[in-house]
C-alpha positions, 0 to 999 in steps of 0.5 A, a space after each residue: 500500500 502507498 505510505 502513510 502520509 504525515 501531515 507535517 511542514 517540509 520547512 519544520 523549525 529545529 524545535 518543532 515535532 511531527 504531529 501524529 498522521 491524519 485520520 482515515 487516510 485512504 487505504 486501496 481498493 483492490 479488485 486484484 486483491 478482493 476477498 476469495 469469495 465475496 458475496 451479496 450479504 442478506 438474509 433469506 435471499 439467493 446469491 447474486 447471479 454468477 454474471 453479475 459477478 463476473 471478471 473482466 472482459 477480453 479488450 482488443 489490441 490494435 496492430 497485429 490484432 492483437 488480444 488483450 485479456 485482463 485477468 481471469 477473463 473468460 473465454 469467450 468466441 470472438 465477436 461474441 455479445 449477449 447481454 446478461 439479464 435477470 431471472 425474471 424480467 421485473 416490473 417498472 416503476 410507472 411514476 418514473 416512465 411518466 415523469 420522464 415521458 409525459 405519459 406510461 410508453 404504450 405495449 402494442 400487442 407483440 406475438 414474441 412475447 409468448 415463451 420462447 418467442 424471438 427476441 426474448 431474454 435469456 435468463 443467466 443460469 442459477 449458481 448450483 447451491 440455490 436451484 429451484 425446486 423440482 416442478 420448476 421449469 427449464 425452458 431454452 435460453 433465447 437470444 439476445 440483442 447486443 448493445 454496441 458499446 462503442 468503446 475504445 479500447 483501454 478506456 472502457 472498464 472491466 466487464 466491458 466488451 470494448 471494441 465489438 470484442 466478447 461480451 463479459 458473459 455471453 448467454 449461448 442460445 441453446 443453453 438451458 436456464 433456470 426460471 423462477 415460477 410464473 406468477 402472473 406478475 413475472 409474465 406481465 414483467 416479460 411482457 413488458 420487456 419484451 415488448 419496450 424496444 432496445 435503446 441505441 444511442 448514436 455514435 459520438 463525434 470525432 474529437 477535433 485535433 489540437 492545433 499546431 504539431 502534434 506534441 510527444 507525451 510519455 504517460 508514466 504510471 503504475 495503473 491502468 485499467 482494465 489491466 491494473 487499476 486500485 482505483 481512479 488512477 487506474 481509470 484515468 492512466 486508461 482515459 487520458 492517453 487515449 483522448 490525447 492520442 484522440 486530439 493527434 498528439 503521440 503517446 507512448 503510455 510507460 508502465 511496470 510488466 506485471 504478469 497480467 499483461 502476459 496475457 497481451 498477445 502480439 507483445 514486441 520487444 523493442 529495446 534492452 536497457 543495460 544495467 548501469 549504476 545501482 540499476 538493474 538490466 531490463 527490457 522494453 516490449 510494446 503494444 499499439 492499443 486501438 486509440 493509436 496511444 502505445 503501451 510500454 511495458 518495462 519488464 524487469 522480473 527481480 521488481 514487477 514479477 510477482 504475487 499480489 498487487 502492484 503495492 501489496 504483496 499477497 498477505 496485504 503487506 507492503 512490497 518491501 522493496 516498494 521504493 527500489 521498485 518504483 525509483 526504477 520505474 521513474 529512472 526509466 522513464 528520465 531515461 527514455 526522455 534524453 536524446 540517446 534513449 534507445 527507443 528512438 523516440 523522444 518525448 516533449 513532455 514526460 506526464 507523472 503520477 503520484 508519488 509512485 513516479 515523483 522521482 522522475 522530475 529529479 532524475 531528469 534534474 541529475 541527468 541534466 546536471 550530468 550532461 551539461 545542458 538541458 534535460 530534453 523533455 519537460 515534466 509534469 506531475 499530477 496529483 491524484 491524492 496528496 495522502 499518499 506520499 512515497 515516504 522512505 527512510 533516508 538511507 535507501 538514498 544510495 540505493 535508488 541513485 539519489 544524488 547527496 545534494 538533493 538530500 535535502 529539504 529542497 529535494 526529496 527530504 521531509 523530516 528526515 525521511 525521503 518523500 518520492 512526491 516532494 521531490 516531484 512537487 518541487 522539481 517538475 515544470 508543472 504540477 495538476 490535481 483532478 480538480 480545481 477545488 482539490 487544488 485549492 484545499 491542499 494549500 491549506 493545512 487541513 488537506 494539504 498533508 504537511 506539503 501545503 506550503 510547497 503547494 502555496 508555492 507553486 500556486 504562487 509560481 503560477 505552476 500549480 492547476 485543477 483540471 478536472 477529470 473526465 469519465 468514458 462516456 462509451 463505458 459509461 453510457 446508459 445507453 450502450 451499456 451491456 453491464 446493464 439488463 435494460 438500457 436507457 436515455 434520457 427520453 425514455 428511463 423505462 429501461 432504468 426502472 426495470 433495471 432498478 426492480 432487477 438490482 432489487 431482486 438481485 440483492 434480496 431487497 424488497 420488489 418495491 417501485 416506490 421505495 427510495 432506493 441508494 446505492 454506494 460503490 466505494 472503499 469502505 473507510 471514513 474518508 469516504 463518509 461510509 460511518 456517516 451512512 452506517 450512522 444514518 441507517 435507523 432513520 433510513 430504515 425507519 423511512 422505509 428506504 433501501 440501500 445497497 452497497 458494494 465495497 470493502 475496506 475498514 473491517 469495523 465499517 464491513 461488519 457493521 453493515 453486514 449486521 444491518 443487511 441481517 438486521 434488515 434484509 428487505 431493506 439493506 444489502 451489502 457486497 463485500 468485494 467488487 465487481 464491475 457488472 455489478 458496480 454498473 448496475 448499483 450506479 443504473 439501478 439506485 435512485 440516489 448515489 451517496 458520496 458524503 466523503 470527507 475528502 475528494 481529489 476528483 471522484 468518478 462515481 458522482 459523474 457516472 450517477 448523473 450519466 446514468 439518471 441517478 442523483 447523488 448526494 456528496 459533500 461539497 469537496 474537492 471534485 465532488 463540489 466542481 462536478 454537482 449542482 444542487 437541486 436548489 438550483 431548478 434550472 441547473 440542479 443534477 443533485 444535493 450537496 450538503 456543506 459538513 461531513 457530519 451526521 446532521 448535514 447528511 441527516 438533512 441531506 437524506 431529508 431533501 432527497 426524500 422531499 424532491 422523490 415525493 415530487 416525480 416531475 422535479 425528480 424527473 427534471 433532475 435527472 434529465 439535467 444530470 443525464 445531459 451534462 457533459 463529463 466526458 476527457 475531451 475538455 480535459 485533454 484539451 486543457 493538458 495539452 495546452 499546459 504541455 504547450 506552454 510549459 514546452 514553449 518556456 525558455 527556463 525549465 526545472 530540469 536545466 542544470 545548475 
């Protein structure tokens, strides 16, 4: 895991003394690393379906056709696509369809809705420990319609099928399926679904290409979904790139060969990088991903082949040799940014990330040094959670090739240790948050982790910017999404109601349209404001509302809302772990997504729930307050903000949120200007490329010697 940060000056006076680390740090949350068998927790209820749980699916690879398969990926035909969906087809909440509409969609008579007619869905098969009984039916699974997701490779999740490649769990048309019995309100569900027509968005429009020359930009990170990915860092080293690449510019995308990128058929070695210094020899092999962004892959056994995650081991411990590790990674990277480098390609702009590849800013400064004359690229560093700051003991200086003068606290040291991210704060011609307000609180002593005056200063140089990030929208896309077992848009939400009465059954909650249903999806700790929803549950519950969670995280927050779904199993349910099918359908399914976190850099989930029609209430924090408008706000409003992340702030919150679902047409108004608002990476990529520019145009840069 990443080091815990403490929150002290880089400039202490002799007299001072470290105050004690912050609470609720954030810790990972880690699909690589999820319990062995996570499941939904309820009472009296079955498991989820085994589709709904599935790994992530194969993403195709251009150039030699190459196939990339994330990890346990199923086998799948190519081309295969069958969307998964549920047991029964459930009932949609009328209230929302004619709020959305003006009125209840009209069923014309349809003989395909007899049993086994074309165009029916295709139930997925029931896990064998919760067969029905006996006298239950088993008719043929029919096919089912695929939802084109339009997705660009990297960008799109795990569980997706970007690409036109296999879907996450395709349905065979000849195999047999499990079937509750058919009540008359199953049937008048099947019906309905069979007879509301499949949703099909039309493709986006290209992106424009930057003006002038194409720019040169090696992205060096440690993730990268749907590879590697502990959290947004992962989504964003996937969404970027490609948007970059999307507006013209060359990317080559620079990342540790963890074994799960074995599976990336076509792989090609294109250059050796001899030992040298305390380094070791190692390898550089390639794969051109569709978008026209290059993924480099450094292959170094002794550091990136191993059990476990990319900072854990596979008891949860930290790499012990994390700081080797990563320093490698960085001094790679300010290898492959001088004029010698021996993949011929020279970068205009080297793009960090966290703490991870902070070094990379001093490597270039030494190399610089070294030669005599200016280091060829620039350096920009982006924080994704100043928390986490790469913190070392001192005498692994010598190990990982750092030079005595920056051993000091205008380099890389921070009370005695050595902070990775400090050196890169100092050193790189640019440093970014994920958002502007993120950029703002971390001057301030109470988000900024002991660095706010660094920060201060760099704001001050004119070098510190908020951008705010983006999301796939052909991932996230309600519309295409084949996660999903109904799609919709914002002109028709019947698809999200169905999907709703689906999340329902799926997780044991009562089959009730009108009750108030809130989803999360989030590491289970405080920062996220995960003990203020435990916290408010008697009155949630009081209420007759319902909340479904996935996530894992804090043992004590994992208990107490394991005890709740047992307490209350109709209105509550937990899943331990995470899924990404399942991850989507909380975000389709809920009416209400709930991100009361303390703290936020960027935050994605806000983003996807008012793509997807689902109003959620945040603490108006770092990215959570640049990318939500409160519903007092009638003409702009996507959802509620609450001031405080505190028991009585969220209390009201919850509280406004009930009033506004007791007015469906208000409701429906906010969803639609949620589902309209734009959150997709090429606003974003536009403003890092102007960034690159500027920062390239300079006369002076912090990687020139002296």
């Amino acid at each position: 895991m990443p080091k815990r940060p403490s929150p002290i000056p880089s400039r202490p006076p002799e007299t001072a003394s470290p105050p004690p680390s912050p609470p609720d740090a954030p810790d990972e949350f880690r699909s690589d690393d999820a319990p062995a068998d996570p499941g939904i927790v309820r009472a009296g209820a079955v498991p989820a379906p085994e589709e709904a749980l599935a790994e992530p699916a194969a993403a195709q690879v251009a150039g030699e056709g190459a196939e990339a398969v994330p990890p346990s990926a199923p086998d799948a035909a190519p081309g295969a696509s069958a969307a998964p969906v549920p047991r029964k087809t459930p009932r949609p909440r009328k209230r929302v369809v004619a709020a959305a509409t003006g009125q209840a969609p009209p069923l014309p008579p349809d003989p395909s809705a007899a049993p086994g007619g074309e165009g029916a869905s295709a139930p997925p098969a029931r896990p064998a420990e919760a067969k029905p009984p006996a006298a239950r039916k088993r008719p043929a699974a029919r096919a089912v319609r695929a939802i084109p997701t339009g997705g660009t490779g990297i960008g799109a999740p795990s569980g997706a099928a970007p690409n036109g490649g296999a879907d996450p769990s395709p349905v065979p048309a000849d195999a047999p399926a499990e079937t509750p019995p058919a009540s008359p309100a199953a049937s008048r569900r099947a019906r309905v679904a069979v007879r509301r027509p499949v949703v099909v968005a039309p493709p986006a429009a290209a992106p424009e290409a930057d003006p002038g020359d194409p720019l040169r930009i090696l992205f060096v990170t440690p993730e990268c979904a749907p590879w590697v990915k502990t959290g947004g860092l992962g989504d964003v080293s996937a969404a970027l790139p490609d948007a970059l690449a999307a507006r013209g510019h060359e990317v080559r995308l620079l990342l540790p060969a963890f074994p799960v990128f074995d599976r990336i058929a076509g792989r090609a070695r294109i250059a050796e990088l001899p030992a040298g210094g305390v380094w070791p020899a190692a390898s550089l092999d390639a794969a051109t991903l569709p978008s026209g962004a290059v993924l480099w892959l450094l292959d170094a056994p002794e550091f990136f082949r191993r059990d476990g995650g990319p900072y854990l081991a596979s008891d949860g411990a930290d790499h012990p040799d994390n700081a080797r590790r990563f320093a490698f990674l960085s001094h790679v990277a300010a290898r492959l940014a001088q004029d010698d480098a021996p993949t011929g390609w020279l970068p205009d702009i080297v793009h960090c990330n966290d703490w991870t590849t902070g070094l990379v800013p001093l490597y270039l400064r030494q190399m610089a040094e070294e030669r005599g004359r200016a280091a060829p690229a620039a350096s920009v560093l982006t924080l994704h959670n100043l928390a986490f700051q790469g913190l070392f003991p001192m005498h692994l200086a010598d190990s990982l090739g750092v030079a005595p003068h920056w051993r000091w606290v205008n380099g890389a040291e921070y009370w005695g240790q050595l902070s990775m991210l400090k050196a890169g704060l100092l050193l790189a011609d640019s440093v970014t948050t994920v958002s502007p307000t993120y950029a703002r609180e971390i001057q301030g002593e109470a988000l900024g982790f002991g660095l706010h005056d660094v920060l201060r200063t760099r704001a001050a140089e004119g070098d510190l910017h908020g951008i705010l990030n983006g999301i796939d929208t052909a991932a996230w896309d309600p519309a295409r999404d084949r996660l999903l077992p109904h799609p919709y848009d914002r002109d028709d939400l019947h698809g999200k109601a169905l999907t709703k009465a689906t999340l329902q059954w799926q997780f044991g909650l009562a089959d009730d349209p009108e009750a108030l249903l809130f989803g999360v999806v989030s590491r289970l700790t405080g920062q996220k404001g995960i003990d203020l929803i435990v916290g408010a549950l008697p009155w949630l519950v009081a209420q007759g509302h319902q909340l479904v969670v996935q996530g894992q995280g804090d043992a004590w927050l994992e208990q107490a809302l394991r005890e709740a779904a047992a307490a209350h199993p109709s209105q509550v349910a937990v899943r331990i772990g995470f899924d990404e099918a399942t991850a989507h359908r909380i975000e389709a399914g809920a009416d209400c997504f709930l991100m009361p976190s303390r703290y936020e850099p960027c935050g994605l989930n806000q983003m996807y729930s008012q793509r997807y029609g689902t109003l959620p209430l945040v603490h108006a924090t770092g990215g959570l307050a640049d990318s939500v408008v409160d519903a007092a706000d009638a003409a702009h409003g996507t959802g509620f903000v609450i001031p405080e992340a505190t028991p009585e702030a969220l209390r009201t919150g919850l509280e406004r949120v009930a009033a506004a679902w007791a007015e469906p047409q208000r409701w429906a108004a906010l969803q639609r200007q949620g589902m309209e608002r734009a959150f997709g990476w090429q606003e974003s990529a536009r403003d890092y490329a102007r960034l690159y520019r500027d920062i390239v145009a300079r006369p002076q840069r912090r990687a020139r010697p002296g």
